[in-house]
N, C-alpha and C positions, 0 to 999 in steps of 0.2 A: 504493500500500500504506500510507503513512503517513497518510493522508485513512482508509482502513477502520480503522486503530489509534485513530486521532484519533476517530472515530464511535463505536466500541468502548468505549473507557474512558471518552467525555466519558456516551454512554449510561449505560453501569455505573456509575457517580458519581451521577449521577441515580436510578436505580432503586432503587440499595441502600439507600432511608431506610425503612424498614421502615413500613408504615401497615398499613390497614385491609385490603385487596385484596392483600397478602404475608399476611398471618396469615390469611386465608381460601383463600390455596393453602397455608400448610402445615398447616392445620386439616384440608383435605381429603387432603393428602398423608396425614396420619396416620391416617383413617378407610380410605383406599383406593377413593377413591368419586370415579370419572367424572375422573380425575386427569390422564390426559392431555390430555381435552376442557376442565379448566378452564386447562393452561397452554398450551395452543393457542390460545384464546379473546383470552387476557393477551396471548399474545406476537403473536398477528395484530391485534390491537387497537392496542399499541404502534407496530407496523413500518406499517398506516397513520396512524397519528398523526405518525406523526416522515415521511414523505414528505408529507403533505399539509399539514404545517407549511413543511418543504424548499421544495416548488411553490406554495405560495399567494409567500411570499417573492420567488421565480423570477419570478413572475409579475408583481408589483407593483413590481420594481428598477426599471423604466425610469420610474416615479415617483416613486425615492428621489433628491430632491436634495442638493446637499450637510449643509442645516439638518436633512432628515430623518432622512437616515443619521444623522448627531450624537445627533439627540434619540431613534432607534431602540437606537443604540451604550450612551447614555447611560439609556435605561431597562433593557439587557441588563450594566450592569455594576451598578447597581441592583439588581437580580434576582440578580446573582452574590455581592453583598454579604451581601443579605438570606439568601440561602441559606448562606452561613458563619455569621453570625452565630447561624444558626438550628442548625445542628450544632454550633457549639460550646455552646449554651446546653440542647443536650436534656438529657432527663432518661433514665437508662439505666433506671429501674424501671420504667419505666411500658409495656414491652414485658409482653405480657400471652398466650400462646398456651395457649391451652384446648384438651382433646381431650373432644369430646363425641359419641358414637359412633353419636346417633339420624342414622338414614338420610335422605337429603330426594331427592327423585324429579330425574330427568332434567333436566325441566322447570325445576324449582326451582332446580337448580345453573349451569341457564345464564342464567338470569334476574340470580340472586345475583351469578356470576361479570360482566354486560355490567354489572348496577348499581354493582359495586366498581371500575367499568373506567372507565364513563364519565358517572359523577354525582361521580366524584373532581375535584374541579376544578383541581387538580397536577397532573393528569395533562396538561393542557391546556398550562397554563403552561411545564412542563418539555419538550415532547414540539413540538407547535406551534409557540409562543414562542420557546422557548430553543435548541431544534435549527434553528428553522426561522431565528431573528434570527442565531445565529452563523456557520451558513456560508451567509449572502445573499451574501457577495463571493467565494463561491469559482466557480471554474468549475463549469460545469454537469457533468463526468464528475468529479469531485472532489467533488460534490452526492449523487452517484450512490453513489460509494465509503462518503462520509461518510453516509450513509443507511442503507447497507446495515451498516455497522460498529454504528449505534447497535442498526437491528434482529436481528442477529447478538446482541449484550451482550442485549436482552430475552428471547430464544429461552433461550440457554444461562442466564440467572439463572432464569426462573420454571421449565423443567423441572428444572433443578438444586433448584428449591424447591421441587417437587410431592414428585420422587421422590427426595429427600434429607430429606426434610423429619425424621425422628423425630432424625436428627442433627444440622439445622440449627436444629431450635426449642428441643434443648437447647443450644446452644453461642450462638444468638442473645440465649438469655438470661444467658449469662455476660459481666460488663460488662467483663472483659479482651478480651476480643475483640471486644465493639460500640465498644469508646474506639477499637480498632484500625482496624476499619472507619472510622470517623467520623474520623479521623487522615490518613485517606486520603482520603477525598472532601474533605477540609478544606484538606488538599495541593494536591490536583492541581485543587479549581474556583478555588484561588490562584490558580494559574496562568494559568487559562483567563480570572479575573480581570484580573491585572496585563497581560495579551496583549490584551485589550478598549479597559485604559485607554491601554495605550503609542499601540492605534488612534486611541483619542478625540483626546491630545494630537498626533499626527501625521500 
């Protein structure tokens, strides 16, 4: 259970930086168009990305020597730096949610939805990378858990954002409550940070 919490929140950490592919689920949450199909798309898209991150890792441990684990450790607390530094430096204006009510077809919306999914190249980094680098030492049913918790955290944020959306795109623009957000992810990939390094030195 602590493996599915841990996948949970290190996922939701992740997810919650608002980009391009969030403002086009609550874009569509607020026209009411094809809304479950776009956060179905999102969150099946996520749940293979963070297992295929998990198993390529799985896969390639029995060629992690000690130098490589090091220099894998040491690119994934890299990555956990660069991602604070990057929350703490955002800019809270530049969140920008439009409602624009011209309809786009079927077609258009899954195209738009797989383009914001996977031409995002964070999505990669976060999901692959960063799921797949941090639990390469856990047991393989603790892979399993940890997998299932990050895509659990994708599931429940993008329908939460489809079909919440006219009350999340007003309150995502109130910058009390994005500092709050970013407070938290800023916290808790601390942590996930200083647990990286204590790895490295020991």
């Amino acid at each position: 259970m602590s493996f599915l919490l841990l996948g949970f929140f290190t996922g939701l950490s992740l997810i919650l930086a608002i980009g391009a592919q969030n403002i086009f689920v609550i874009e569509q949450g607020l026209k009411k168009q094809y809304v479950f199909l776009v956060c179905l798309i999102c969150s099946l898209s996520d749940l293979i990305l963070i297992f295929l991150g998990i198993f390529l890792f799985e896969y390639f441990r029995n060629f992690f020597t000690d130098n490589v684990e090091l220099i894998f450790n040491i690119l994934l607390l890299a990555f956990l730096v660069y991602f604070i530094i990057t929350k703490i430096r955002i800019k809270h204006n530049e969140i920008n949610i439009g409602f624009n009510n011209n309809a786009i077809s079927l077609k258009n919306t899954v195209i738009k939805t797989i383009g914001f999914t996977y031409l995002n190249p964070h999505v990669y980094s976060d999901t692959v990378f960063f799921l797949g680098n941090f639990s390469k030492n856990f047991l393989i049913s603790q892979k399993y858990y940890f997998g299932i918790g990050a895509s659990l955290a994708s599931f429940l944020f993008f329908f939460c954002l489809g079909y919440l959306s006219k009350f999340l795109s007003k309150n995502l623009q109130n910058q009390v409550v994005w500092k709050f957000i970013n407070s938290f992810i800023i916290v808790f990939m601390g942590i996930l940070a200083f647990y990286v390094l204590i790895d490295i030195l020991y």
